[in-house]
Each structure stands twice: as structure tokens, then as C-alpha cells.
PDB file with one MODEL, atoms N, CA, C and O in Angstrom:
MODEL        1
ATOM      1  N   UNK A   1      24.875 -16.010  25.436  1.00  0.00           N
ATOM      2  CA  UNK A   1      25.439 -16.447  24.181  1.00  0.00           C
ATOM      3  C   UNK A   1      25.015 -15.502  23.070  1.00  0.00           C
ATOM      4  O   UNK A   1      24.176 -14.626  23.281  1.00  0.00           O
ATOM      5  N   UNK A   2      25.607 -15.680  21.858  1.00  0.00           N
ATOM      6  CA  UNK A   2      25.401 -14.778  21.034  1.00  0.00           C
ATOM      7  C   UNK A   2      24.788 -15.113  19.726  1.00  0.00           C
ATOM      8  O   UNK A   2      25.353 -15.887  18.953  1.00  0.00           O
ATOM      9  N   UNK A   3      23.680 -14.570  19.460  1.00  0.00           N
ATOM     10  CA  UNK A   3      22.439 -14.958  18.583  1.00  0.00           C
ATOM     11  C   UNK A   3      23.043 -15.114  17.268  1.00  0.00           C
ATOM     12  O   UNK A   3      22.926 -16.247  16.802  1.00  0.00           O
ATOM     13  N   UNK A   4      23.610 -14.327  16.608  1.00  0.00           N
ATOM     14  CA  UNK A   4      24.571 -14.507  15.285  1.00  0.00           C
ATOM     15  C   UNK A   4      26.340 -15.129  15.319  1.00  0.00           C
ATOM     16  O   UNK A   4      27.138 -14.843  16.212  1.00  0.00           O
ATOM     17  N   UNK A   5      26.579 -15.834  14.364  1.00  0.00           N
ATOM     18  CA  UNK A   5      27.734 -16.517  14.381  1.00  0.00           C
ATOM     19  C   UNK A   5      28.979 -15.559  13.908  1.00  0.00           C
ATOM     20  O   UNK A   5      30.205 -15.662  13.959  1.00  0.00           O
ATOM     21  N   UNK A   6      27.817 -14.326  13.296  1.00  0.00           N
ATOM     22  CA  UNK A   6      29.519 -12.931  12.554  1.00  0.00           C
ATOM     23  C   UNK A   6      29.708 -12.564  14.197  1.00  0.00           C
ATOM     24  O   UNK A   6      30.715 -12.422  14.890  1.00  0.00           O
ATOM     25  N   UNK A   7      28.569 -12.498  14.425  1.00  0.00           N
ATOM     26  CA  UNK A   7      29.017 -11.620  16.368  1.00  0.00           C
ATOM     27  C   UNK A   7      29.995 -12.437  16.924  1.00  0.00           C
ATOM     28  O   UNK A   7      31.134 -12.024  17.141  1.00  0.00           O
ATOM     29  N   UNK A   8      29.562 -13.772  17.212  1.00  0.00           N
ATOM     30  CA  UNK A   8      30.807 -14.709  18.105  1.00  0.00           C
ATOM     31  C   UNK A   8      32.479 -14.154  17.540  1.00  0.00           C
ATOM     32  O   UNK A   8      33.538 -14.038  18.156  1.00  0.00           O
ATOM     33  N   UNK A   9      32.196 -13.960  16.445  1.00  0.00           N
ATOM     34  CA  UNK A   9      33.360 -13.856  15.650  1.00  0.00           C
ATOM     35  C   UNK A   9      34.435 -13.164  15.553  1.00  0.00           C
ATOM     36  O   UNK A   9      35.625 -13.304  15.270  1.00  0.00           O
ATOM     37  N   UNK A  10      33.387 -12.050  15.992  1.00  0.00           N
ATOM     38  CA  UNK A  10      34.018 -10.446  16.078  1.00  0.00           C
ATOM     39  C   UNK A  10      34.050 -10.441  17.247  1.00  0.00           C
ATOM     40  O   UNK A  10      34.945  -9.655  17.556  1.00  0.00           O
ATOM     41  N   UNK A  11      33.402 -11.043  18.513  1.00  0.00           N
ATOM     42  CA  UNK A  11      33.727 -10.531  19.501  1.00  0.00           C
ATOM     43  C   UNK A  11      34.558 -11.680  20.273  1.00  0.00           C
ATOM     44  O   UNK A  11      35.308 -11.276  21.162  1.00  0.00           O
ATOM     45  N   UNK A  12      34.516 -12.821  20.073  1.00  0.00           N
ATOM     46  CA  UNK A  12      35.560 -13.662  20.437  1.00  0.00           C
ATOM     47  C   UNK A  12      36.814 -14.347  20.146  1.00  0.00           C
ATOM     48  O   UNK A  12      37.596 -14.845  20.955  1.00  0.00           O
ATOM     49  N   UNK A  13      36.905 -14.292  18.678  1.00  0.00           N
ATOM     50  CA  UNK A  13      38.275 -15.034  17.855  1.00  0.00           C
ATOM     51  C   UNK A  13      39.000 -14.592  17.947  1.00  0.00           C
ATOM     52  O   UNK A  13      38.802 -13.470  17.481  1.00  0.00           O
ATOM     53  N   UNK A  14      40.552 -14.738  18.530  1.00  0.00           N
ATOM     54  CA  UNK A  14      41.554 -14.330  18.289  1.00  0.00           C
ATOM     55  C   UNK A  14      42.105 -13.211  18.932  1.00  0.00           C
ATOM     56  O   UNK A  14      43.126 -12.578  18.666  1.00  0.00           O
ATOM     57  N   UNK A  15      40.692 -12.965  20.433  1.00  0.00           N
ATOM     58  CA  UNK A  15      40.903 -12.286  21.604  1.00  0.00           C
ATOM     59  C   UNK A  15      41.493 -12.828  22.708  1.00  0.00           C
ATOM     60  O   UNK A  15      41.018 -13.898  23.086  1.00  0.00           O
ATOM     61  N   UNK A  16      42.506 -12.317  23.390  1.00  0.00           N
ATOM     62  CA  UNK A  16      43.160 -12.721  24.578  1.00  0.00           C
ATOM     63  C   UNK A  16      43.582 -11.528  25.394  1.00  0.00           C
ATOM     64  O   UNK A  16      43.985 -10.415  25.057  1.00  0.00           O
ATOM     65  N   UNK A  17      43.334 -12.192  26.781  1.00  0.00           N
ATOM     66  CA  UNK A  17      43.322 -11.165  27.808  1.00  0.00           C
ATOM     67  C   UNK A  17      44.597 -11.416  28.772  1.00  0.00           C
ATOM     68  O   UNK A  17      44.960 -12.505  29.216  1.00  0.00           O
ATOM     69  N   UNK A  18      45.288  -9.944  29.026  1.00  0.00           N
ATOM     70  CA  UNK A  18      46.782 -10.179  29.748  1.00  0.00           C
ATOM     71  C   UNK A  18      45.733 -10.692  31.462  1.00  0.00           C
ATOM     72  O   UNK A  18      44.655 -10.444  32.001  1.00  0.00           O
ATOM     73  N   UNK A  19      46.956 -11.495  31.678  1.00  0.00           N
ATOM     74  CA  UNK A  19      46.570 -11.750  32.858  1.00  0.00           C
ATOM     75  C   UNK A  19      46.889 -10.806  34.167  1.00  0.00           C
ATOM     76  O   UNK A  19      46.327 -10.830  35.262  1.00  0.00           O
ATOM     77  N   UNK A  20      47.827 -10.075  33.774  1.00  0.00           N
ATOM     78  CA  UNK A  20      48.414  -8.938  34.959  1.00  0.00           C
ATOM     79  C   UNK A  20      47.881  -7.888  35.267  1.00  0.00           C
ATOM     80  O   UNK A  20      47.609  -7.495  36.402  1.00  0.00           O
ATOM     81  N   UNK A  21      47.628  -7.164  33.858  1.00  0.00           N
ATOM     82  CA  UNK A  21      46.699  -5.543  33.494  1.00  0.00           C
ATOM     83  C   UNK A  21      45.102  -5.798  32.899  1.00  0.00           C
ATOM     84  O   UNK A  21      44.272  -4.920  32.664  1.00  0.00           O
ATOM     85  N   UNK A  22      44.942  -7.320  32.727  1.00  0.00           N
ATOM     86  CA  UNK A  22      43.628  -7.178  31.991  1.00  0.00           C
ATOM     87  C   UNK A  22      43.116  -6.105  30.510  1.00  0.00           C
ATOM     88  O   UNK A  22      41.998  -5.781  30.110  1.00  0.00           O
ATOM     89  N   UNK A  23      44.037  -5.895  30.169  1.00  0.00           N
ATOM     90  CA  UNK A  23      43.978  -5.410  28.614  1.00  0.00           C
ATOM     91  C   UNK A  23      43.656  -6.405  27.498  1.00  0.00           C
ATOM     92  O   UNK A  23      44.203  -7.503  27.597  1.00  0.00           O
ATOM     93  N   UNK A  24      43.213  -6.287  26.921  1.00  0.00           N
ATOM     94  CA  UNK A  24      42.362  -7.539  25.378  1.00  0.00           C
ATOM     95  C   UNK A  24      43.306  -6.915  24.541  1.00  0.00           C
ATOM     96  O   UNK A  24      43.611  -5.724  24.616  1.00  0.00           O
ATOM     97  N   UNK A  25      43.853  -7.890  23.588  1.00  0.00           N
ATOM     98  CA  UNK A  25      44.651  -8.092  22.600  1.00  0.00           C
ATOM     99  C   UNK A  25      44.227  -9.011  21.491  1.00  0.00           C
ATOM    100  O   UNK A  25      43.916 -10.199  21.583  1.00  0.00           O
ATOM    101  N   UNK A  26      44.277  -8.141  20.279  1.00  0.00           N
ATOM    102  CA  UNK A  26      43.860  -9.631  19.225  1.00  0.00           C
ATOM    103  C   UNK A  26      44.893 -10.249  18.139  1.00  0.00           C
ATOM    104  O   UNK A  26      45.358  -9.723  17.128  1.00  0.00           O
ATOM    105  N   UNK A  27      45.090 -11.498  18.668  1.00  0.00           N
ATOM    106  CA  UNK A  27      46.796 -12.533  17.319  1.00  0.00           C
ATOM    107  C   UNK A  27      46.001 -13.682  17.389  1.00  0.00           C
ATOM    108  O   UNK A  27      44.976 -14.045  17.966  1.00  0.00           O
ATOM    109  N   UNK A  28      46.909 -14.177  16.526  1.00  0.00           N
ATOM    110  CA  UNK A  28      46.708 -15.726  16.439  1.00  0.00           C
ATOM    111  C   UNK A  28      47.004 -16.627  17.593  1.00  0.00           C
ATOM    112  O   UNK A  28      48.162 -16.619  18.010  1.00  0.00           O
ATOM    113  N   UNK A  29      46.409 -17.155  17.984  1.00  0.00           N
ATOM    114  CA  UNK A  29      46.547 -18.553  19.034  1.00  0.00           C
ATOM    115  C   UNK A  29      48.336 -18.973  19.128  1.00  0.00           C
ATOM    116  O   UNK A  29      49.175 -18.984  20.029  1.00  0.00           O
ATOM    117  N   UNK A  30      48.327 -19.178  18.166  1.00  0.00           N
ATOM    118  CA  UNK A  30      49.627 -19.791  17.834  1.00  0.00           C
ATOM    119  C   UNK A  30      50.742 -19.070  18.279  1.00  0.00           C
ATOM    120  O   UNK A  30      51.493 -19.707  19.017  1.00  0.00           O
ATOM    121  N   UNK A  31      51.084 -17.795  18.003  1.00  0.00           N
ATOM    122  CA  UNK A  31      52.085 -16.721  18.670  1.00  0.00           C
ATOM    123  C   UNK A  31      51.720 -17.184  19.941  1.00  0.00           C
ATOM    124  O   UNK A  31      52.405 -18.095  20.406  1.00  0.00           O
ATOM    125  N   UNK A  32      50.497 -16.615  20.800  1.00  0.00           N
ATOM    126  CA  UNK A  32      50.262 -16.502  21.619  1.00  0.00           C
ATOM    127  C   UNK A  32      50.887 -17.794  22.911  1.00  0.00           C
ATOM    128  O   UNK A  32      51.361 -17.516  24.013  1.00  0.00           O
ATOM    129  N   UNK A  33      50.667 -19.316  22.273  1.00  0.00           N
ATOM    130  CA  UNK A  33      50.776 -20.002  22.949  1.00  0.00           C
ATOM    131  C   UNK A  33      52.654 -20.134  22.655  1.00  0.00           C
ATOM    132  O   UNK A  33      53.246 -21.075  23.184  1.00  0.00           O
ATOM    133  N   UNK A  34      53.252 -19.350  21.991  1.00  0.00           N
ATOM    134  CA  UNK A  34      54.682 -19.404  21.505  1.00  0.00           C
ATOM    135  C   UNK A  34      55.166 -18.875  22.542  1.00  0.00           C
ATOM    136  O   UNK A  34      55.933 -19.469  23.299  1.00  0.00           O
ATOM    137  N   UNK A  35      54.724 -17.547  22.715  1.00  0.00           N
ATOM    138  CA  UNK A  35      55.224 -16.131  23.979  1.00  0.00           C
ATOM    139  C   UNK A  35      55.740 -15.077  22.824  1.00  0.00           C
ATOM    140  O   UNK A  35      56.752 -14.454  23.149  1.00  0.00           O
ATOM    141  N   UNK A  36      55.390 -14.888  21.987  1.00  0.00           N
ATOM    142  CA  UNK A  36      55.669 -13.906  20.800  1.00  0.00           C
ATOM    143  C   UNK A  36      55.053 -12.932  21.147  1.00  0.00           C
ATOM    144  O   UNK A  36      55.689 -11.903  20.916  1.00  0.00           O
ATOM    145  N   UNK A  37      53.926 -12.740  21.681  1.00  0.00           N
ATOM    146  CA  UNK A  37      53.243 -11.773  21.711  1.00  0.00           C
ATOM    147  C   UNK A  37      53.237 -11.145  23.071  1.00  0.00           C
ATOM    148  O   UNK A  37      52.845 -11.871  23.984  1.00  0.00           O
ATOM    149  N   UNK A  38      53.512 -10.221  23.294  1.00  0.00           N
ATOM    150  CA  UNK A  38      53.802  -9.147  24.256  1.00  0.00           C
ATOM    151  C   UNK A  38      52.247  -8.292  24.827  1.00  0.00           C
ATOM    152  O   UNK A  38      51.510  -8.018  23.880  1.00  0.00           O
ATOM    153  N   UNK A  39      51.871  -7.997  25.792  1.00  0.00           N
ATOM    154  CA  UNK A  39      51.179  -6.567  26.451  1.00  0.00           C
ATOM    155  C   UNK A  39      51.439  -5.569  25.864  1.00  0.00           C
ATOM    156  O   UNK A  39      52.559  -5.138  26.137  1.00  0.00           O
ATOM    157  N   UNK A  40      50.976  -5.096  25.280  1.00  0.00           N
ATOM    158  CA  UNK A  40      50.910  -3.152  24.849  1.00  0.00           C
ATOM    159  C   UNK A  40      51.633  -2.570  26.257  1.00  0.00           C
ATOM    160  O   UNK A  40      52.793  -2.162  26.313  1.00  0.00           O
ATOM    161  N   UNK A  41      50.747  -2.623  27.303  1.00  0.00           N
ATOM    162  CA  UNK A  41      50.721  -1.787  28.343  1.00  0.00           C
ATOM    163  C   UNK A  41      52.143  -2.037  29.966  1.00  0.00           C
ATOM    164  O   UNK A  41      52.892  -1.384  30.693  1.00  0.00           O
ATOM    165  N   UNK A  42      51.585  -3.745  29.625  1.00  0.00           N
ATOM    166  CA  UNK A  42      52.934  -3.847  30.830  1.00  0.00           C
ATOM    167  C   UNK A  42      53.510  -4.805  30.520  1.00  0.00           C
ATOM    168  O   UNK A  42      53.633  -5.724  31.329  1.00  0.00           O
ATOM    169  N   UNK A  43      54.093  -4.884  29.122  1.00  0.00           N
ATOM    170  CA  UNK A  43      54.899  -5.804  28.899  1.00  0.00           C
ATOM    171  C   UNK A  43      54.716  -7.181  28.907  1.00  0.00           C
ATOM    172  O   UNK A  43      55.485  -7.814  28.183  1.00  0.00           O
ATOM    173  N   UNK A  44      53.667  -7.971  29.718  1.00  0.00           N
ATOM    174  CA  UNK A  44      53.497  -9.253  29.971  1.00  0.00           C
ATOM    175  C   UNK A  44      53.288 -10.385  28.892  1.00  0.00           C
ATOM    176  O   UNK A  44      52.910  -9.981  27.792  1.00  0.00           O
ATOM    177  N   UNK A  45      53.472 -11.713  29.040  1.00  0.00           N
ATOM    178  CA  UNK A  45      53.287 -12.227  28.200  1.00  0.00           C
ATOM    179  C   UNK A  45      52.517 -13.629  28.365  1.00  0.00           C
ATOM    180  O   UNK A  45      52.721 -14.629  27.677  1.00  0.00           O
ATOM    181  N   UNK A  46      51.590 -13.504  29.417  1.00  0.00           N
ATOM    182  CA  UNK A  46      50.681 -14.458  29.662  1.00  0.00           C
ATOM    183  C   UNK A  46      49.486 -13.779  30.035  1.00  0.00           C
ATOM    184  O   UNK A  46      49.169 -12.896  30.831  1.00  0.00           O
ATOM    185  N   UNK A  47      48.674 -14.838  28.780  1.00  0.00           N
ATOM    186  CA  UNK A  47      47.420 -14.309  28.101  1.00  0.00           C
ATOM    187  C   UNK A  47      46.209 -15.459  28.336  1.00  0.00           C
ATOM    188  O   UNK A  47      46.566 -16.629  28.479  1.00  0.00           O
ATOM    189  N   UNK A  48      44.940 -15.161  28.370  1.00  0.00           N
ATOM    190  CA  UNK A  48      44.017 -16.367  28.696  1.00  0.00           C
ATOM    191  C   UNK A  48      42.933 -15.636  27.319  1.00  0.00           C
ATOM    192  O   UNK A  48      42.897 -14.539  26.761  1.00  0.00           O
ATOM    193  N   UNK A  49      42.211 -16.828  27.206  1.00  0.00           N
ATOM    194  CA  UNK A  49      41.299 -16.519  26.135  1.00  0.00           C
ATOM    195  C   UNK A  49      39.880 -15.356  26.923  1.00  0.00           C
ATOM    196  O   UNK A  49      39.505 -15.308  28.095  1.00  0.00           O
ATOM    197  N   UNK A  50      39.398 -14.563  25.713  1.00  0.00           N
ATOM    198  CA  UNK A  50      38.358 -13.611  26.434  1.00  0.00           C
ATOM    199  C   UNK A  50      37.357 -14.835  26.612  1.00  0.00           C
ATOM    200  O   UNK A  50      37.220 -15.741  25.790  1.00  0.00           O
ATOM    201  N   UNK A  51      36.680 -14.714  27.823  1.00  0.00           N
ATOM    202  CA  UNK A  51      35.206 -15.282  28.362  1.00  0.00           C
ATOM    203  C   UNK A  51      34.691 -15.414  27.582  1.00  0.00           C
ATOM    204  O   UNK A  51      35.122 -14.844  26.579  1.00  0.00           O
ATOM    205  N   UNK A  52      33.405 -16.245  27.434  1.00  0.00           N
ATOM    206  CA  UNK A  52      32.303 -16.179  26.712  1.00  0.00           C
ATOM    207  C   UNK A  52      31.286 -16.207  27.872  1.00  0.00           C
ATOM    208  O   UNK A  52      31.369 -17.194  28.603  1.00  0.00           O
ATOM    209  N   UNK A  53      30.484 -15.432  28.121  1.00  0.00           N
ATOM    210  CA  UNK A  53      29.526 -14.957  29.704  1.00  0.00           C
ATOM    211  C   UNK A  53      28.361 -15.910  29.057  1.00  0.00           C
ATOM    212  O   UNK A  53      27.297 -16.074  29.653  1.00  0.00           O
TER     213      UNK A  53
ENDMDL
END
């Protein structure tokens, strides 16, 4: 977990990971759960939130 709350912040909010290519992308939730938001790399458009390890 992460000792400061700016860190969680920066490294988890508004990160989502393609499920096909595994590339990180950062939008709003909201697009995301729309299908607005696209893969850079292969086009895809289903995304899961980044981990928290």
C-alpha cells in the first residue's frame, strides 16, 4: 500500500488497463464504463481498473 494519499492518487485514479495488450490508460470512469474510450495501441475497448498490489 501506499504511505501518502498524493501517491495513491497519482498512481491509481483514473488508471485503466486494456485487457487484450495490457497498456494503462488514464479517463474518467464514466467514458470508460460508456465504451468511449478506445486502446491507443489495439483498438480495444475493455478496460479493468490498475491493481493496487
Amino acid at each position: 500500500m501506499v504511505k501518502f494519499p498524493e501517491a495513491d492518487v497519482r498512481l491509481f485514479r483514473n488508471k485503466f488497463v486494456c485487457r487484450r495488450c495490457k497498456s494503462v490508460l488514464r479517463s474518467p470512469p464514466r467514458k470508460v464504463t460508456e465504451g468511449q474510450v478506445k486502446c491507443r495501441l489495439c483498438a480495444g475497448k475493455k478496460f479493468k481498473p490498475k491493481r493496487k498490489k
